[in-house]
C-alpha positions in Angstrom: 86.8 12.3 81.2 85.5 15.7 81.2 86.0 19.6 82.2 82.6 20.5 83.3 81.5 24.0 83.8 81.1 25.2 87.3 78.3 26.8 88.4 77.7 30.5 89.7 75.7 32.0 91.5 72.9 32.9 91.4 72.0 29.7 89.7 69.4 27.9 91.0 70.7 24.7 91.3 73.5 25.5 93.7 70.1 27.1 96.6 68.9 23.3 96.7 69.8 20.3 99.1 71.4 17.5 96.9 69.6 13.6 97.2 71.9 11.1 98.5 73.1 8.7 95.7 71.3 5.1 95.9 73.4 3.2 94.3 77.4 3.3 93.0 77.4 2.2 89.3 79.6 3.5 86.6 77.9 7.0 86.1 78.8 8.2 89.7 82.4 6.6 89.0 82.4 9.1 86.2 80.5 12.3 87.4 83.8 11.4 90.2 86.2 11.4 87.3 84.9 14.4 86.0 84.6 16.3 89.3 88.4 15.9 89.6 89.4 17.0 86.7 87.0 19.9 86.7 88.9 20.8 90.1 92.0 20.6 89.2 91.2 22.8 86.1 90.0 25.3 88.0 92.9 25.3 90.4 90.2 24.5 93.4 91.0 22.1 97.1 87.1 20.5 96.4 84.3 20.2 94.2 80.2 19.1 95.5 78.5 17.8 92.4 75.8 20.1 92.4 78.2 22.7 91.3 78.7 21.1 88.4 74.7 20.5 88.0 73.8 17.5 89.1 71.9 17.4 92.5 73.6 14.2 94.3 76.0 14.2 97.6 79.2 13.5 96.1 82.2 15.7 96.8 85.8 15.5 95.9 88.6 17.0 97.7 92.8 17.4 97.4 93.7 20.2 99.9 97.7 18.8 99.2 98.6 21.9 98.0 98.4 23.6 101.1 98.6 20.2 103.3 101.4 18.1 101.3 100.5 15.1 103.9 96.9 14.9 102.6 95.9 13.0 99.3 93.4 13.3 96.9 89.8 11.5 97.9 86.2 11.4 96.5 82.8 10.5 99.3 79.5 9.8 98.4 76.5 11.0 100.7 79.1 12.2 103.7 77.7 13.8 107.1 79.5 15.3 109.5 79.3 12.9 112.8 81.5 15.1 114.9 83.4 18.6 115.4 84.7 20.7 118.0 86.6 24.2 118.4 85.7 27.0 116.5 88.3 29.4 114.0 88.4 31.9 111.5 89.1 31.1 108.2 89.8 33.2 104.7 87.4 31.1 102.5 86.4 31.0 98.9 84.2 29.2 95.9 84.4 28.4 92.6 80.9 29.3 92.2 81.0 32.5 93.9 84.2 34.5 91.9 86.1 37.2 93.8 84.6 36.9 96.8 87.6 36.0 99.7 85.9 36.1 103.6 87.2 35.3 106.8 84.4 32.7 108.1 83.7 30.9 111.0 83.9 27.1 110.9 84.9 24.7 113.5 88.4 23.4 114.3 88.1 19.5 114.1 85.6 17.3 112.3 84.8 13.9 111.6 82.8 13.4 108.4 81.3 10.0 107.2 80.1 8.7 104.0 80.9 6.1 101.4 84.4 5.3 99.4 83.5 5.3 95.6 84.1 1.4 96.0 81.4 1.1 97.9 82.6 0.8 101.6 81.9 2.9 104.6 84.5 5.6 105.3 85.4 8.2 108.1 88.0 11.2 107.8 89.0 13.2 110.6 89.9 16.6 109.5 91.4 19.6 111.0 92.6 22.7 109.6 92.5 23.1 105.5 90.7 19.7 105.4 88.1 20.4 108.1 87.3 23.7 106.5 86.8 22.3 103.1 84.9 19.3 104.2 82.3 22.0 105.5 82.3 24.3 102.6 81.6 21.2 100.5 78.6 19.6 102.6 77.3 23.6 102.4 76.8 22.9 99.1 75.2 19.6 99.0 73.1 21.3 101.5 72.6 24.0 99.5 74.7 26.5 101.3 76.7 29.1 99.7 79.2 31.6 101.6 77.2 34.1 100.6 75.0 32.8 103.5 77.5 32.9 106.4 78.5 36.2 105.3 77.1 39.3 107.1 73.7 41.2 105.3 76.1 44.2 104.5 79.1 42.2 102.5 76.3 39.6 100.6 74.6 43.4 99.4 77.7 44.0 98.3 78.9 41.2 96.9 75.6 41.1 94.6 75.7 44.8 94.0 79.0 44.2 92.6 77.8 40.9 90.2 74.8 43.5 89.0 77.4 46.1 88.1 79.3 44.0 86.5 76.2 42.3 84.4 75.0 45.6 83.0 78.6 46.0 81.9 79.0 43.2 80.1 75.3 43.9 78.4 76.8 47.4 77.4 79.5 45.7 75.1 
């Protein structure tokens, strides 16, 4: 088991669709492993692998902090197969520090992908759990927030990375 270091953008990796995983064998059951724990460490509800740098749909998610009901669970090449309502959301990312926006996302989903055993699985999500299943499948689409934000806030959002680059060149 492993921390791994999250990605940030602007890193290239995190601007390309992910390829679906062919086959479950122990390296996915450990990139898994190490997803987790590289969540937890960072205090995060989910993790897409390709924030860690490795291009394959695989996410992990544990939103029971804020939803006590809800448990911890991993998927493997998941699509969303349904959703319905729409609601505004304060949102984050480990990849993209400091940056907190209300964003739209819908209400209800129903995502489908693959158990890390190997079986077909479906989650219905609302709430925490639908909005995080979305932020996730962003990424193994290559979506950041960045993108759902308005033209103004992303300038300033990478004005404010720029500024704080040269700073840390200065010392």
């Amino acid at each position: 088991m492993a921390v791994l270091e999250i990605l940030k953008y602007p890193h290239p990796t995190l601007k390309k669709r992910s390829k679906e995983v062919e086959r479950i064998d122990e390296r996915i059951k450990k990139l898994i492993h190490d997803m987790a724990e590289t969540m937890y460490e960072a205090n995060g509800i989910g993790l897409a692998a390709c924030q860690i740098g490795v291009s394959q749909r695989v996410i992990v998610l544990d939103v029971s902090p804020i939803e006590p009901q809800q448990s911890f669970f991993a998927m493997i090449n998941p699509e969303i197969i349904s959703q319905e309502g729409e609601i505004d959301h304060e949102e984050g990312c480990l990849s993209v520090p400091d940056c907190f926006e209300k964003l739209k996302r819908k209400e209800k989903i129903r995502v489908r992908g693959i158990s890390p055993e190997g079986k077909e699985m479906e989650v219905a999500g609302e709430g925490i759990l639908a909005f995080a299943l979305q932020h996730e499948i962003d990424h193994l689409n290559g979506t950041l927030i960045l993108e759902r934000l308005s033209h103004l806030k992303r300038e300033i959002y990478r004005n404010k990375l720029k500024k704080e680059k040269r700073k840390e060149e200065k010392h």
